[in-house]
PDB file of the backbone (N, CA, C, O) and the ligand in Angstrom, with CONECT records:
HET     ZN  A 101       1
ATOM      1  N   UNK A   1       0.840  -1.205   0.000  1.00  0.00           N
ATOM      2  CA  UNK A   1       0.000   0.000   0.000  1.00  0.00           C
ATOM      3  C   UNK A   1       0.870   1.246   0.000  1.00  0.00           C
ATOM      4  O   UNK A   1       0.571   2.272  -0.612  1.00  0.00           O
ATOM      5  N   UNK A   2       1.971   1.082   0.734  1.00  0.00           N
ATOM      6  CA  UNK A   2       2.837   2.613   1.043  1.00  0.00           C
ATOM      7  C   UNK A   2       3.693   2.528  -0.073  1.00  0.00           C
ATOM      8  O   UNK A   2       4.424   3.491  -0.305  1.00  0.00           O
ATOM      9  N   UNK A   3       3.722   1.640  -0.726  1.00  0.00           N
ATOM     10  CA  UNK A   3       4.600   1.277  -2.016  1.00  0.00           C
ATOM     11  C   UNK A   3       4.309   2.045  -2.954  1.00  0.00           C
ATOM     12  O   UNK A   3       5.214   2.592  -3.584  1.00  0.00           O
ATOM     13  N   UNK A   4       3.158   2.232  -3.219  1.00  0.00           N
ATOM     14  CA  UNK A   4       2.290   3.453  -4.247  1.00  0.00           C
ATOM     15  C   UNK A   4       2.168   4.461  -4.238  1.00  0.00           C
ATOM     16  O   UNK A   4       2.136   5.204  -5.218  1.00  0.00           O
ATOM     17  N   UNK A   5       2.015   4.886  -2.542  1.00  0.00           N
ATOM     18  CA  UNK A   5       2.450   6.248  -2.533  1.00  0.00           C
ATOM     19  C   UNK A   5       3.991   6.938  -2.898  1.00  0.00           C
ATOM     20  O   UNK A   5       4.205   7.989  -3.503  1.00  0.00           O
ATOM     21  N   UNK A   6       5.034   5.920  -2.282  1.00  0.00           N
ATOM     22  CA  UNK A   6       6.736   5.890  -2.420  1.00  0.00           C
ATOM     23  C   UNK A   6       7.005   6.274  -4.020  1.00  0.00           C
ATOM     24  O   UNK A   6       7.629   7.229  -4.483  1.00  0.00           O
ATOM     25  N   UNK A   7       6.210   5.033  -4.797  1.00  0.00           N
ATOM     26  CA  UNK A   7       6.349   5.851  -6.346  1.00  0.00           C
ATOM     27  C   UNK A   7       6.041   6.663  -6.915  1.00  0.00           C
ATOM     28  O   UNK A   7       6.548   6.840  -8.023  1.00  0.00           O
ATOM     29  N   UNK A   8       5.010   7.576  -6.388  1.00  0.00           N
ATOM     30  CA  UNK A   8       4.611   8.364  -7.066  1.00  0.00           C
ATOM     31  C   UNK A   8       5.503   9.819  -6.322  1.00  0.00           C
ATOM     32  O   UNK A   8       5.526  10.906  -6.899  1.00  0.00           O
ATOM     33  N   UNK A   9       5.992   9.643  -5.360  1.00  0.00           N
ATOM     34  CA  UNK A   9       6.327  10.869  -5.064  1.00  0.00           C
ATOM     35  C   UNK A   9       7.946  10.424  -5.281  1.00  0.00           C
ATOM     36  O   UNK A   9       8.491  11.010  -4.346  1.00  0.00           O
ATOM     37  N   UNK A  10       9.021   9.686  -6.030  1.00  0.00           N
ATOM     38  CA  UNK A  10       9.714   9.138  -5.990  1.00  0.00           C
ATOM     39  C   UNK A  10       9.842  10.030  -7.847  1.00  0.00           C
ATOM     40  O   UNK A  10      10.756  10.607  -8.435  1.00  0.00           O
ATOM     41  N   UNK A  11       8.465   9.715  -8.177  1.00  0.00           N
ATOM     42  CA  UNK A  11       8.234  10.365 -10.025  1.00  0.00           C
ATOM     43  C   UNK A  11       7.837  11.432 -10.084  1.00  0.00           C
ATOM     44  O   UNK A  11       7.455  12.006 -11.104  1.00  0.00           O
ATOM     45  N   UNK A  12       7.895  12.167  -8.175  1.00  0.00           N
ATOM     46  CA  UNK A  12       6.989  13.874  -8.821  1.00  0.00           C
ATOM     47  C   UNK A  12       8.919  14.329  -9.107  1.00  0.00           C
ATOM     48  O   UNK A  12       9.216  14.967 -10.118  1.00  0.00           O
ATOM     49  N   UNK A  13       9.717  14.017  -8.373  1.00  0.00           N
ATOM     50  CA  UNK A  13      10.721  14.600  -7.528  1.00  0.00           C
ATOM     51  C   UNK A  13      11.770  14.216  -8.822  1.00  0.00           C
ATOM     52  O   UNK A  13      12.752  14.957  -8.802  1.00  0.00           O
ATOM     53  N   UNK A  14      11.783  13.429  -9.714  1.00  0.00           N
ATOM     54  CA  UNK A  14      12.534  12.771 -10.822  1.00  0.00           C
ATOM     55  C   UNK A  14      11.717  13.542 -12.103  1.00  0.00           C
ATOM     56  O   UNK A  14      11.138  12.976 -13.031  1.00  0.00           O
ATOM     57  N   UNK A  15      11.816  14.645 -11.929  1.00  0.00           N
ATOM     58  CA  UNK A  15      11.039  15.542 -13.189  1.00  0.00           C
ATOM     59  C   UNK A  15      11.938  15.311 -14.550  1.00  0.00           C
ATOM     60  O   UNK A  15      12.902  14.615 -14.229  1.00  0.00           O
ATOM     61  N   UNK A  16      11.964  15.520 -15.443  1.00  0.00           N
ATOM     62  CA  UNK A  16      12.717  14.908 -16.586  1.00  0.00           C
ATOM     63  C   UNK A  16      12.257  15.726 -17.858  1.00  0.00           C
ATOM     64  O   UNK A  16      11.245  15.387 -18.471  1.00  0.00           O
ATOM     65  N   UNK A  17      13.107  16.933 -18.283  1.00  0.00           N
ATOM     66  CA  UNK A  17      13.144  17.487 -18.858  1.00  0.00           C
ATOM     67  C   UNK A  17      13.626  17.601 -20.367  1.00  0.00           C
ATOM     68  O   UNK A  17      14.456  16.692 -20.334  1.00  0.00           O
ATOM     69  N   UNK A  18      13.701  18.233 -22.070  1.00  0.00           N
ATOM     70  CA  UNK A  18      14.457  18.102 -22.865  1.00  0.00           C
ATOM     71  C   UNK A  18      15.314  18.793 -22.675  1.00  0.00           C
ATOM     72  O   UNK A  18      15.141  19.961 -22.327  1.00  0.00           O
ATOM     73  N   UNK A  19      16.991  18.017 -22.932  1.00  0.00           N
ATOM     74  CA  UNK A  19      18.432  18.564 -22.905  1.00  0.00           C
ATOM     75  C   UNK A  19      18.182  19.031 -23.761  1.00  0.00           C
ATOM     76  O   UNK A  19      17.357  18.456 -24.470  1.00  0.00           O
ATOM     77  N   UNK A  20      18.787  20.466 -24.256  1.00  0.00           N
ATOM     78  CA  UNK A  20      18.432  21.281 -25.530  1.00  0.00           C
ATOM     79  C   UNK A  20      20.092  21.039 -26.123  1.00  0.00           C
ATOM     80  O   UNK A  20      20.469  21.859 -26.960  1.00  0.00           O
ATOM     81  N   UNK A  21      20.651  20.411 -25.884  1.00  0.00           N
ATOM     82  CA  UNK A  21      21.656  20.495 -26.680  1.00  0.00           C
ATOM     83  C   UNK A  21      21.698  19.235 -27.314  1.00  0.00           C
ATOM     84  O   UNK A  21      21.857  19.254 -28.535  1.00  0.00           O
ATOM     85  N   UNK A  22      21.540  17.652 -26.495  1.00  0.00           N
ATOM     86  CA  UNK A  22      21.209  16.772 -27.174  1.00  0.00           C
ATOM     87  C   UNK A  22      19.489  15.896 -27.552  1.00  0.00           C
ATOM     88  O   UNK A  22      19.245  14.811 -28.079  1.00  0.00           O
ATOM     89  N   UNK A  23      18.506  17.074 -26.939  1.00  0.00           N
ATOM     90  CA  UNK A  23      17.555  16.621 -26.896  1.00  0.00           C
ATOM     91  C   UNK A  23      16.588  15.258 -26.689  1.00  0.00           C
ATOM     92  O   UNK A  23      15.518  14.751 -27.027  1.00  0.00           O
ATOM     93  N   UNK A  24      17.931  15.037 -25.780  1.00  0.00           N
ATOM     94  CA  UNK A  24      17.638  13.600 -24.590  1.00  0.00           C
ATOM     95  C   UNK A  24      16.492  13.828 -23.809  1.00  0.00           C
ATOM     96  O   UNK A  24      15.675  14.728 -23.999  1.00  0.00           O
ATOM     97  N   UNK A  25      16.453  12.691 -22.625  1.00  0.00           N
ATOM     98  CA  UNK A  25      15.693  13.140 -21.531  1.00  0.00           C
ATOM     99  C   UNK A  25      16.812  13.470 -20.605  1.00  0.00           C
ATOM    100  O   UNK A  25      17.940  13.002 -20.764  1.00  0.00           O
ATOM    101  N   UNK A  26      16.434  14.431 -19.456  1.00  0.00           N
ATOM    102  CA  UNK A  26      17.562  14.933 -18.216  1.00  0.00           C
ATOM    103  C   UNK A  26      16.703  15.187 -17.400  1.00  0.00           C
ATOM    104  O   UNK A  26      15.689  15.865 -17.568  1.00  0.00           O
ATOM    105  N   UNK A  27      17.149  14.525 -16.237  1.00  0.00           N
ATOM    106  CA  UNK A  27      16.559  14.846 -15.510  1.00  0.00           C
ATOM    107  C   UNK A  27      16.698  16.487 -14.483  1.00  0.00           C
ATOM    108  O   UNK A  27      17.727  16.975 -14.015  1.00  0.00           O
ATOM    109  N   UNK A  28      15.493  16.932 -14.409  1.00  0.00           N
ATOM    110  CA  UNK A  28      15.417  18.344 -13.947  1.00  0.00           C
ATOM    111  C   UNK A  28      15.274  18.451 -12.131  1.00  0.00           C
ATOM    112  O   UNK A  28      14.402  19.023 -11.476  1.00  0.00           O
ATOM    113  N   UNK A  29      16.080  17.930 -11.813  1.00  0.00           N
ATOM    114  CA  UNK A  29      16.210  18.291 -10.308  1.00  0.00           C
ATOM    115  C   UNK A  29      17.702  18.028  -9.333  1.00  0.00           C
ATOM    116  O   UNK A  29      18.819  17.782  -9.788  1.00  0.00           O
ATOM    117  N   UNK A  30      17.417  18.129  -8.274  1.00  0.00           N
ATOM    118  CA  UNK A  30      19.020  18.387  -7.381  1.00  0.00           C
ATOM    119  C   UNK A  30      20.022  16.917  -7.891  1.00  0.00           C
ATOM    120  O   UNK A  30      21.229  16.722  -7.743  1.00  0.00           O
ATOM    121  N   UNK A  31      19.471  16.465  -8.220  1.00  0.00           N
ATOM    122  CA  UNK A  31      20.760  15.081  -8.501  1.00  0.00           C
ATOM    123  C   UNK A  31      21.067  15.529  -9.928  1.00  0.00           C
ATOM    124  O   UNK A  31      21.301  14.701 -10.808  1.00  0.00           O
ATOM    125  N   UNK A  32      21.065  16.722 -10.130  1.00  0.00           N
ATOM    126  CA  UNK A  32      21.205  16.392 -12.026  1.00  0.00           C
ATOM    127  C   UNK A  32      21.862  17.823 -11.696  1.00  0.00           C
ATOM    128  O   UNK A  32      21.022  18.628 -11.296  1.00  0.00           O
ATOM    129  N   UNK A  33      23.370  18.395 -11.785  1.00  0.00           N
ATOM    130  CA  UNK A  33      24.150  19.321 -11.581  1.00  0.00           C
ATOM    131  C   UNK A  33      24.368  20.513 -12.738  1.00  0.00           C
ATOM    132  O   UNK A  33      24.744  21.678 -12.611  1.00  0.00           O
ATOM    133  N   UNK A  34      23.878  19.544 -14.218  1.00  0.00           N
ATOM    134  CA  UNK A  34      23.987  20.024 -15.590  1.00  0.00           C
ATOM    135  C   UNK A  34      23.038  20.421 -15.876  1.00  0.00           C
ATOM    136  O   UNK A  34      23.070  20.729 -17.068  1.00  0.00           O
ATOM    137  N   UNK A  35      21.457  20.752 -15.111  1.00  0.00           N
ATOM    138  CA  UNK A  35      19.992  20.683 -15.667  1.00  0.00           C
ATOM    139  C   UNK A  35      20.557  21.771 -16.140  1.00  0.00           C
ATOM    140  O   UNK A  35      21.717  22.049 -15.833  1.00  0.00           O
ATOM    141  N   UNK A  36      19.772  22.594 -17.008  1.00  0.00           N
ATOM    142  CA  UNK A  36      18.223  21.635 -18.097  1.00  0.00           C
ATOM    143  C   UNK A  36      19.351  20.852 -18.940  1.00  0.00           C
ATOM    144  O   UNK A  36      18.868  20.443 -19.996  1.00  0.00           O
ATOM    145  N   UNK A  37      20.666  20.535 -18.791  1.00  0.00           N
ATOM    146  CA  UNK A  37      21.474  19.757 -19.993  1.00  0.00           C
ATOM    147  C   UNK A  37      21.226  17.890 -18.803  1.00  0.00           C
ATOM    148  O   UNK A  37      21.024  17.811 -17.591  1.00  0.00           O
ATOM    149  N   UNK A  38      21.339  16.961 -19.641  1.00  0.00           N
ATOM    150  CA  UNK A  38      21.188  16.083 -19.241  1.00  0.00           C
ATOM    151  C   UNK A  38      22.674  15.282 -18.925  1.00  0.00           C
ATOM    152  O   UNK A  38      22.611  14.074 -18.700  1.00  0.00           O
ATOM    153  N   UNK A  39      23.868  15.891 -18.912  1.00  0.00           N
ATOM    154  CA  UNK A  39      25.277  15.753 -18.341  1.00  0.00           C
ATOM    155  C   UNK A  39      25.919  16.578 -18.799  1.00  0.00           C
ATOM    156  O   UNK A  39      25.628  17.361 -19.703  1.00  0.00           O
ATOM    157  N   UNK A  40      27.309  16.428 -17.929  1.00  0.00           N
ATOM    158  CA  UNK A  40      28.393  17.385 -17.869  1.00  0.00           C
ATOM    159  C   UNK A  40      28.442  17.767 -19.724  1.00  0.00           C
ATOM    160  O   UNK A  40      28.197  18.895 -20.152  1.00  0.00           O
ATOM    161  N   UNK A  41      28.818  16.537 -20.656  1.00  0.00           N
ATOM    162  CA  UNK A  41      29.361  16.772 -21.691  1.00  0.00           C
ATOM    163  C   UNK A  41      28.323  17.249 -22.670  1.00  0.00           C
ATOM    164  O   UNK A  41      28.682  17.299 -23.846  1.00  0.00           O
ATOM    165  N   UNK A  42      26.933  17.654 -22.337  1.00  0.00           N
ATOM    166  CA  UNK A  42      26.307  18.963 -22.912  1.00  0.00           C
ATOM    167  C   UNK A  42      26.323  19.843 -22.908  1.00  0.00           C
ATOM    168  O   UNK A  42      26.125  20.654 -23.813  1.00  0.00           O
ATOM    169  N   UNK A  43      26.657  20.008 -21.494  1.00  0.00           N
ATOM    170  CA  UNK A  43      26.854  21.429 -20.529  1.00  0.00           C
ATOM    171  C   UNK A  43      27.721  21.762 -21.140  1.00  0.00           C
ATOM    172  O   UNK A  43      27.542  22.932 -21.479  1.00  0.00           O
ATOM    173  N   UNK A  44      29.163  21.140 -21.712  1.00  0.00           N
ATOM    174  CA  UNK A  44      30.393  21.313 -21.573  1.00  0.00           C
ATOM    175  C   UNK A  44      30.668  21.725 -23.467  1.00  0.00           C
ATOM    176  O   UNK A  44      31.468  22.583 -23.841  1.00  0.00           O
ATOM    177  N   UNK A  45      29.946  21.024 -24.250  1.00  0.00           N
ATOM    178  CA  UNK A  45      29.433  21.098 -25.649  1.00  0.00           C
ATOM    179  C   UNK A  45      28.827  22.988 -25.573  1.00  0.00           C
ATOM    180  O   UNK A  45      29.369  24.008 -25.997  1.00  0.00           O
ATOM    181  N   UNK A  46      27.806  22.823 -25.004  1.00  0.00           N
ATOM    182  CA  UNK A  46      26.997  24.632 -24.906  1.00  0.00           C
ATOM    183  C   UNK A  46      28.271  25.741 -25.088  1.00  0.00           C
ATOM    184  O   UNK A  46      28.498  26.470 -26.053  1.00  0.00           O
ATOM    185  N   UNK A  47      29.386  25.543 -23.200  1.00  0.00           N
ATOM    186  CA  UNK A  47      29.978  26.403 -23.449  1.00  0.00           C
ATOM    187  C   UNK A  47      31.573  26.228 -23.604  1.00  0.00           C
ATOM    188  O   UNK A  47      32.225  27.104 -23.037  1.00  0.00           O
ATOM    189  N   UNK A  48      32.180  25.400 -24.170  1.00  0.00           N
ATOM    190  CA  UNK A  48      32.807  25.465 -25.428  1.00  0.00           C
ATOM    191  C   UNK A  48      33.158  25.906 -26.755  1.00  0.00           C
ATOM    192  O   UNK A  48      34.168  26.440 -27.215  1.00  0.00           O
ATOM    193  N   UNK A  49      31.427  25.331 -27.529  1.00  0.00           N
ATOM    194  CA  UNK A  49      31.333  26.451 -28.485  1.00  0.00           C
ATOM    195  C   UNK A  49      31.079  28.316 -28.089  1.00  0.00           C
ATOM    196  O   UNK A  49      31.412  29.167 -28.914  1.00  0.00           O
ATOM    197  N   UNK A  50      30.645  28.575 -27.143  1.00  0.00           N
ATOM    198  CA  UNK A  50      30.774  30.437 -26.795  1.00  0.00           C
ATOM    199  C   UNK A  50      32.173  30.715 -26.529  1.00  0.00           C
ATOM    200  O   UNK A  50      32.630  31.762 -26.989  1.00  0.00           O
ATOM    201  N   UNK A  51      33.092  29.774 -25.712  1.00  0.00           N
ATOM    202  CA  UNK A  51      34.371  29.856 -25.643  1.00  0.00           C
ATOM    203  C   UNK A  51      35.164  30.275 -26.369  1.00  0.00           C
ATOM    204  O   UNK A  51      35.888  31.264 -26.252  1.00  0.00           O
ATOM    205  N   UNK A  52      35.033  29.205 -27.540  1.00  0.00           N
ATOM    206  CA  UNK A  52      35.664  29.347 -28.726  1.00  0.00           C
ATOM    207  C   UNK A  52      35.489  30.276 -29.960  1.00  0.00           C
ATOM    208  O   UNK A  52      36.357  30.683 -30.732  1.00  0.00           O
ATOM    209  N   UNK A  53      33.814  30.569 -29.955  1.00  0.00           N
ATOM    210  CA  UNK A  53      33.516  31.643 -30.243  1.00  0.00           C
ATOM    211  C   UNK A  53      33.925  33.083 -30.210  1.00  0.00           C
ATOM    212  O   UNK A  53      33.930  33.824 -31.193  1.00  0.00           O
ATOM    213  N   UNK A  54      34.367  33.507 -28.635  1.00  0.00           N
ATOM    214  CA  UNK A  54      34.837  34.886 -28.489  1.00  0.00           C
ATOM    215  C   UNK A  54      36.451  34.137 -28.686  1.00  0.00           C
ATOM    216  O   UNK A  54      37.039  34.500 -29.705  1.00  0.00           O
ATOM    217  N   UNK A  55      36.985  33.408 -28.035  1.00  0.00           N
ATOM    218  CA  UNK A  55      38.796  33.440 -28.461  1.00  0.00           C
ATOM    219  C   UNK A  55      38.525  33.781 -29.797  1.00  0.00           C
ATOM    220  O   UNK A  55      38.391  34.999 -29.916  1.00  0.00           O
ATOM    221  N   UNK A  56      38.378  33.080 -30.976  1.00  0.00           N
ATOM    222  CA  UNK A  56      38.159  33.269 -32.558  1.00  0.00           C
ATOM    223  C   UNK A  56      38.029  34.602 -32.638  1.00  0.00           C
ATOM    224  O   UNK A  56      38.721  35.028 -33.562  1.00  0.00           O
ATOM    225  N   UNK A  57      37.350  35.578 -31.984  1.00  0.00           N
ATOM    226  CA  UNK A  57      37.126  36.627 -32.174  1.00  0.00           C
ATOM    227  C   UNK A  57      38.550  37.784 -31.844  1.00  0.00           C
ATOM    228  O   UNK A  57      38.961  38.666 -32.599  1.00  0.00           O
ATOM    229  N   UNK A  58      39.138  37.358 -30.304  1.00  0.00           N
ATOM    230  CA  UNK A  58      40.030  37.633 -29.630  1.00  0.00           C
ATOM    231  C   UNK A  58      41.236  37.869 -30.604  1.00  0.00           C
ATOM    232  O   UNK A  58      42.034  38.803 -30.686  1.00  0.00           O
ATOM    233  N   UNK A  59      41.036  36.179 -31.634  1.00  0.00           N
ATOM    234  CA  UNK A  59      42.105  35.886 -32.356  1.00  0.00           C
ATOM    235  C   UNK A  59      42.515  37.051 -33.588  1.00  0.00           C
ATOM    236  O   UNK A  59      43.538  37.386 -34.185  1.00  0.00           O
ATOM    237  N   UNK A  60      41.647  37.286 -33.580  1.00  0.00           N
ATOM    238  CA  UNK A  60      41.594  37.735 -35.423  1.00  0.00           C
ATOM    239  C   UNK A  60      42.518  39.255 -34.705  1.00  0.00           C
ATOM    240  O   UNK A  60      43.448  39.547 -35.457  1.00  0.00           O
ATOM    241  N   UNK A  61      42.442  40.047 -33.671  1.00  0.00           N
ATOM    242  CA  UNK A  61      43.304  41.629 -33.391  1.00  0.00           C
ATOM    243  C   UNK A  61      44.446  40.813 -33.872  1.00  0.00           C
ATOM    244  O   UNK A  61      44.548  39.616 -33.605  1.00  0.00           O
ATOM    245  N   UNK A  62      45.515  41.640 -34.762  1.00  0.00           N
ATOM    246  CA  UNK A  62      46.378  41.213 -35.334  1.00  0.00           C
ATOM    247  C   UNK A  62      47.458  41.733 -34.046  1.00  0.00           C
ATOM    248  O   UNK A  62      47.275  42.814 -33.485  1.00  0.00           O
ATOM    249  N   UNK A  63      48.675  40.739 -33.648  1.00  0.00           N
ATOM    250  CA  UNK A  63      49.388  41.233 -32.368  1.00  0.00           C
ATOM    251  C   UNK A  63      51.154  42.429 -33.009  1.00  0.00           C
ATOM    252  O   UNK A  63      51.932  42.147 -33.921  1.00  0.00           O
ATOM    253  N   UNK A  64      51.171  43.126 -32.482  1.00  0.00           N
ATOM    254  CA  UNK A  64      51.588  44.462 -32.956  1.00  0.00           C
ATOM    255  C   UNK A  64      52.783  44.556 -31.796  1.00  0.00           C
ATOM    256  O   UNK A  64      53.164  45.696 -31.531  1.00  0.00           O
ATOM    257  N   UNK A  65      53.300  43.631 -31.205  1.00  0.00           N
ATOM    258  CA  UNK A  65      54.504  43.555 -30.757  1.00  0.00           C
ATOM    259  C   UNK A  65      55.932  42.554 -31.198  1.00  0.00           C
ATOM    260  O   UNK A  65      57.065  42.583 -30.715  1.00  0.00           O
ATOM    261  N   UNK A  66      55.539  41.957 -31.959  1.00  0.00           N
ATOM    262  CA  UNK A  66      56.776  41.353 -32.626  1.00  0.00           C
ATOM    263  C   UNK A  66      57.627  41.835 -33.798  1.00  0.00           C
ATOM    264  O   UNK A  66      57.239  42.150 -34.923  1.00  0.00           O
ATOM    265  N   UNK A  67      58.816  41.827 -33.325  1.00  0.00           N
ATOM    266  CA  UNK A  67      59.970  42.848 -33.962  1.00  0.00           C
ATOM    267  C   UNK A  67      60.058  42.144 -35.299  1.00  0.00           C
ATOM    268  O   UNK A  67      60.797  41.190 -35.543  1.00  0.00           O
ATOM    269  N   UNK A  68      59.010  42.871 -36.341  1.00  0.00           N
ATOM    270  CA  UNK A  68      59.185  41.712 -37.414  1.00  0.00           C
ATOM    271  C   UNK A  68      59.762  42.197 -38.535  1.00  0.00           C
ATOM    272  O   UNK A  68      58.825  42.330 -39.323  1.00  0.00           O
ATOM    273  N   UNK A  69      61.030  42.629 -39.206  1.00  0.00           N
ATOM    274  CA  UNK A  69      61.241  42.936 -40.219  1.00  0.00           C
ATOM    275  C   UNK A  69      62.575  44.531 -39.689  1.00  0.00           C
ATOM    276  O   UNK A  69      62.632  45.545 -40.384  1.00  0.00           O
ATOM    277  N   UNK A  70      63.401  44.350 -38.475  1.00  0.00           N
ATOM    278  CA  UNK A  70      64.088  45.111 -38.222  1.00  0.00           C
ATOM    279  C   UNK A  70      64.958  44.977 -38.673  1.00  0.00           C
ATOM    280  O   UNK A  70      65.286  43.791 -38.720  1.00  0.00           O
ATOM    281  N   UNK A  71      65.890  45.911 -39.274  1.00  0.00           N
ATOM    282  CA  UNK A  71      66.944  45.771 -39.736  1.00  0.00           C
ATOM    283  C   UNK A  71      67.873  45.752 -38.747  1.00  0.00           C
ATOM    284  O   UNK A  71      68.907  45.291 -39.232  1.00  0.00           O
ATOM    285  N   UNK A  72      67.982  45.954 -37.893  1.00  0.00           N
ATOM    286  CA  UNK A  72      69.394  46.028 -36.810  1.00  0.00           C
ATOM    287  C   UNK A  72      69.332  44.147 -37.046  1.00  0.00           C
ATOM    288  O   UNK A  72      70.381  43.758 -37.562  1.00  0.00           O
ATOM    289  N   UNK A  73      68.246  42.912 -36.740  1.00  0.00           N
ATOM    290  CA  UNK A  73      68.725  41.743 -36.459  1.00  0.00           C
ATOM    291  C   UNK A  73      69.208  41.248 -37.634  1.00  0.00           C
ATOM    292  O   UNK A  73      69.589  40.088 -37.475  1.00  0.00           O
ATOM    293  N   UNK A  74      69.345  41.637 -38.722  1.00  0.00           N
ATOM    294  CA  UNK A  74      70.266  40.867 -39.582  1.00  0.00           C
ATOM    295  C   UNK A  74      71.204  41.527 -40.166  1.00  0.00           C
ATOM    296  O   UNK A  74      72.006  40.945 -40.896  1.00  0.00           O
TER     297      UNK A  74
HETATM  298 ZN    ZN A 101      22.096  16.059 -23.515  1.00  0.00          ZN2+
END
């Protein structure tokens, strides 16, 4: 009898959401550290690509301290 109640509040508390990055199921509550991603390596997929995004961006200022073409070194 208490068995029925145990599951159902066992399935309010195990909410289970779509990972928007792999559009899995994930679960949406305190045991799940990555919500709304359904693990680390979605989470980690999301911000990676923004990462890499602004470095790429970072990249492209052309760097304006290397002694390139002085005549004194040769
Ligand atoms: Zn996922």
């Amino acid at each position: 009898m208490t068995q029925k109640t145990d599951d159902k509040a066992a399935k309010a508390k195990a909410r289970t959401v779509r990972c928007p990055q792999c559009g899995g199921d994930s679960v949406y509550g305190p045991s799940n550290p990555y919500r709304p991603f359904c693990s680390d390596r979605c989470k980690g997929i999301d911000l990676g690509a923004w990462a890499s995004e602004s470095f790429r961006m970072e990249a492209e200022t052309p760097p304006d301290d290397q002694p390139f073409g002085d005549p004194r070194l040769q």
